[in-house]
N, C-alpha and C positions, 0 to 999 in steps of 0.2 A: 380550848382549842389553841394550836400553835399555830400563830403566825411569821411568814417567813418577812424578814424584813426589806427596804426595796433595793438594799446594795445585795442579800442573796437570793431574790429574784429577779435580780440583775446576771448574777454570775451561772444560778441556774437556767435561766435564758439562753446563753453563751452556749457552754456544753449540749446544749440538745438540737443544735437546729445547725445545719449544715456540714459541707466538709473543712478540713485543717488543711492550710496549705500544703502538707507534706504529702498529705491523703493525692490531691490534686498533682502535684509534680509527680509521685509516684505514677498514678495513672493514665499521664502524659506520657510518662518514659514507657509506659509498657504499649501504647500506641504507636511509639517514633519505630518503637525495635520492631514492631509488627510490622511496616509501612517499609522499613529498610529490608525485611527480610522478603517483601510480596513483591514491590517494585521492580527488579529486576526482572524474575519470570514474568510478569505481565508484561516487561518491553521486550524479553526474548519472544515471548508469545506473540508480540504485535509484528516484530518482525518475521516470525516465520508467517504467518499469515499475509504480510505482505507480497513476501517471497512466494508464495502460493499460489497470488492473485496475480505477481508478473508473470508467472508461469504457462498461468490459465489466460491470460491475454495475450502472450505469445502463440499457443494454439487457436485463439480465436480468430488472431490475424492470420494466422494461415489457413485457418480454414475459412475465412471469407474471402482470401487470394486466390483460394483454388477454386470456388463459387464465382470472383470477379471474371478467372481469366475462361470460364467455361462462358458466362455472360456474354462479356467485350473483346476477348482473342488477344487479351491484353491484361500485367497487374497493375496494380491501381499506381497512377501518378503518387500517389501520397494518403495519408491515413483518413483526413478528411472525404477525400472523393471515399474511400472503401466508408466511411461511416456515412457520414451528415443526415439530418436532420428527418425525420418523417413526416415528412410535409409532401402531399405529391407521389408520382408516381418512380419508383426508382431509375436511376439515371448513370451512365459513365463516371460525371462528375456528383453523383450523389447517389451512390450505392444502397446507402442502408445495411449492409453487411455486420455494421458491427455497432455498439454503443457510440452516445456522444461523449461521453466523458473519453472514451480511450481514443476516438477520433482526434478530441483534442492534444492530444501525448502525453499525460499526465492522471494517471490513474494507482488508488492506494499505496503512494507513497514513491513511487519509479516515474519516471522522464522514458516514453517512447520515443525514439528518434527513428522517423522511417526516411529509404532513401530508394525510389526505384531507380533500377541499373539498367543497363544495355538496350538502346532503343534499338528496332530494326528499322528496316530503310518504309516502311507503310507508318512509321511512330508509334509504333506500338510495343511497350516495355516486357522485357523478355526475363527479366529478374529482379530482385529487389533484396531489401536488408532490415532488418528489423532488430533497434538494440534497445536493451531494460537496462536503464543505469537508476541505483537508488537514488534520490532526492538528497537526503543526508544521508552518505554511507556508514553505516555504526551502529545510527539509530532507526532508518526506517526501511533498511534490509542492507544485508551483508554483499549476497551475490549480482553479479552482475550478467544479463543474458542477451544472446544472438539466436534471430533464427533467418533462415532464409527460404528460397524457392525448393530444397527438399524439404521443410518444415521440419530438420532435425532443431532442436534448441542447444544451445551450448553456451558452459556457463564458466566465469572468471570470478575469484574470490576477489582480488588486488585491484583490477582495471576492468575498462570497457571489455566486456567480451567479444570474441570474434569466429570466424570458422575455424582458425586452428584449436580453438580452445575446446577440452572435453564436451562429448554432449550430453545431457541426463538420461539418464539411466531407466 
């Protein structure tokens, strides 16, 4: 019987167990190119979903504006009073109408800025202003949107959106 001696069951040791470092680089690159070529649409993807979500909270606030002012004869001072907290029974200064997260101004990636406009002489607000600015524009949505007391929505690629700017469609 042949015996292998311990420098070539040393060497055959080597050859049989593992990978080669080229093995490994290789298959690293073929990772990186994967990852560069999926990243992108997954942040285009994240952003239109964002963009989706300010949308749909643009309509929620108006459809709890039109809820508040049938309620109180009045729209809400500000996003908090139309949201807050479900605790208790609803109230002028605590609506319940809409989420807390979007009460807060700040929901999926956009900064709500609400502003009610035109008191009348009893104080009660007769219009208001609702703008979607992305968080970071580029990354966590493109458009920027307006809606107001008709509840059209209108959107700006560049800047804050406003009433002159298109509405969607």
């Amino acid at each position: 019987m042949l015996e292998l001696s311990p420098k070539d069951k040393k060497i055959k040791g080597r050859t049989s167990s593992g990978f080669s470092l080229i093995e490994l680089l290789i298959v690293i690159a073929i990772i990186l190119i994967i990852a560069a070529i999926a990243i992108p649409d997954l942040m285009r993807a994240r952003m239109s979903a964002n963009q989706a979500s300010a949308v749909e909270s643009c309509r929620t606030v108006t459809s709890g504006e039109a809820i508040y002012y049938t309620l109180y004869n009045s729209f809400a001072p500000s996003l908090v009073a139309l949201g807050g907290p479900a605790v208790g029974a609803p109230s002028a200064s605590n609506a319940q109408l809409i989420d807390d997260v979007l009460s807060a101004g700040n929901k999926s990636g956009y900064n709500f800025t609400y502003v009610a406009l035109s008191m009348d002489a009893s104080g009660n607000y007769e219009d208001y202003g609702l703008n979607a600015d992305p968080v970071s524009p580029g990354f966590t949505g493109v458009n920027h949107y307006f809606t107001d007391e008709p509840s059209t929505i209108h959107w700006n690629a560049s800047a804050s959106a406003s009433v002159t700017d298109p509405p969607i469609q």
